[in-house]
N, C-alpha and C positions, 0 to 999 in steps of 0.2 A: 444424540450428541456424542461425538468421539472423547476416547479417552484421553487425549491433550487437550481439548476444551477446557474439560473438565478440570484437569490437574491446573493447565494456567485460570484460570477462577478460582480455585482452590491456593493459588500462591500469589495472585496479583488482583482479581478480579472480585466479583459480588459474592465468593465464597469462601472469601479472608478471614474474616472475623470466626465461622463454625468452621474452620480448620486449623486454626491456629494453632490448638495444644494437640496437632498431629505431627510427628517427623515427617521429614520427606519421604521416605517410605513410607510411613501409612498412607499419606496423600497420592501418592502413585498406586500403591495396591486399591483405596479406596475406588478411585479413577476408574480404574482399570474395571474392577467388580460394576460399579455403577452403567458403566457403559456395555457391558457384557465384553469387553473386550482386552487384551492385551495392549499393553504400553510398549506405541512402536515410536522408536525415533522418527524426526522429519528428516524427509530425505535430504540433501544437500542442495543449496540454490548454487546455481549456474553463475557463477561468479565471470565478469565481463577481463578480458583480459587487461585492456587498456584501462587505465585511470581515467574518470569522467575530469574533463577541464572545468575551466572558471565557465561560471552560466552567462549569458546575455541580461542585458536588464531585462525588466518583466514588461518591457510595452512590447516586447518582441514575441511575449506567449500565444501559442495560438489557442488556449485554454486554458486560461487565466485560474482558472476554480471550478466553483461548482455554476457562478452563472455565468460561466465562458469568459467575463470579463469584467471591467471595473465596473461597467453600467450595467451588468446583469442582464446582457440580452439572450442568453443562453442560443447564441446560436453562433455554428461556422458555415460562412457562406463558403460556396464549391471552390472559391479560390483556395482558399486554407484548407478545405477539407481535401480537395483535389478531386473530388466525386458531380456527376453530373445525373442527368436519365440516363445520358450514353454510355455510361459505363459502371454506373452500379450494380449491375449483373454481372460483373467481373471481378467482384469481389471476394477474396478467399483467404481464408485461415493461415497465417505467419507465423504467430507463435502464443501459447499458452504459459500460464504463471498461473499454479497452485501456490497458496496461500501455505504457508506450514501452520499447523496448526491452530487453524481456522476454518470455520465452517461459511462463513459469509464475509463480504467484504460490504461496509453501509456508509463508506467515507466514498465522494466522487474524487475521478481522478485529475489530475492537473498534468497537462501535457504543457512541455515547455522546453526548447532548444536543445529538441531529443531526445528528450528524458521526458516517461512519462514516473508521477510521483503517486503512489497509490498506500492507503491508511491499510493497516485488516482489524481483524477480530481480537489478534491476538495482541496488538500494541504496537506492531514495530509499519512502522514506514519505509518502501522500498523504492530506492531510483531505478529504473529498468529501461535499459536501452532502448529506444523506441524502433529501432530494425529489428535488432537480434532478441530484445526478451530477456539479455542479462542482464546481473543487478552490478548493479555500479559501487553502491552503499545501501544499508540498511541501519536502520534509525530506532532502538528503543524508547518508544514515548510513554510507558512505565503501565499503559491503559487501552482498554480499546481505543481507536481511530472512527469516531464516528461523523466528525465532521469534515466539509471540505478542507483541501489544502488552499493554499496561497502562495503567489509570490511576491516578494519584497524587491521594489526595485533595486539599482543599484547606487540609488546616492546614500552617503553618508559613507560611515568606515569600515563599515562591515563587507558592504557590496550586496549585490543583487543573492537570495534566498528562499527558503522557502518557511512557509508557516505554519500551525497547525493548532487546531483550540482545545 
């Protein structure tokens, strides 16, 4: 387990409580010792240049959650997905998102009017361009992310959304 695991458990996570009467310094030195490792900053995310607009309502997701959609069919057929036999073999690598620190991501992701919306480890929630891979926004939800996302349609005053438990 890396040394920012650790530290965020150690300040937000299942290792609040036995770190408590440490300053931030001890909790980073501790970290750091426990993992055999130095305390490296996370690198910077790719921040998208344009501003993400207003979202579509949610009957327009092609990936509603975790079970694809409101009825739970966990499935996109090739229209949505755009993949057939003919051309699955022609599939290839676009773009990559490391997690900042985080070791695993255990929330699925919610693809939705471009934006794909992904939980991590470490708590925060990230929109990321569905071409390019940049983040649109990023969302502290104070905890790991371990459930699916959602989206909220667009009636009422709020507008169309996203959820998360």
């Amino acid at each position: 387990m890396g040394a920012d695991t650790l530290l965020n458990a150690m300040n937000n996570g299942v290792m609040r409580a036995q770190a408590s009467a440490l300053s931030a310094t001890e909790r980073e030195v501790l970290a750091g010792f426990l993992a055999g490792e130095a305390m490296v900053p996370p690198k910077p995310i790719l921040a998208c240049a344009e501003p993400i607009g207003a979202l579509a309502d949610s009957d327009a997701a092609a990936m509603q959650g975790w079970g694809g959609n409101a009825k739970n069919h966990r499935h996109s057929d090739g229209a949505v997905a755009g993949l057939d036999r003919n051309n699955v073999d022609q599939l290839a690598l676009k773009w990559v998102f490391a997690y900042p620190g985080a070791l695993r991501a255990r929330s699925q992701p919610l693809v939705h009017d471009g934006v794909i919306f992904v939980g991590s480890q470490s708590g925060d929630i990230y929109a990321l361009d569905l071409e390019s891979g940049c983040a649109h926004w990023t969302y502290s939800a104070g905890a790991e992310v371990r459930s699916s996302l959602s989206c909220r349609s667009g009636a009422g005053p709020r507008g169309p959304g996203t959820l998360h438990g």
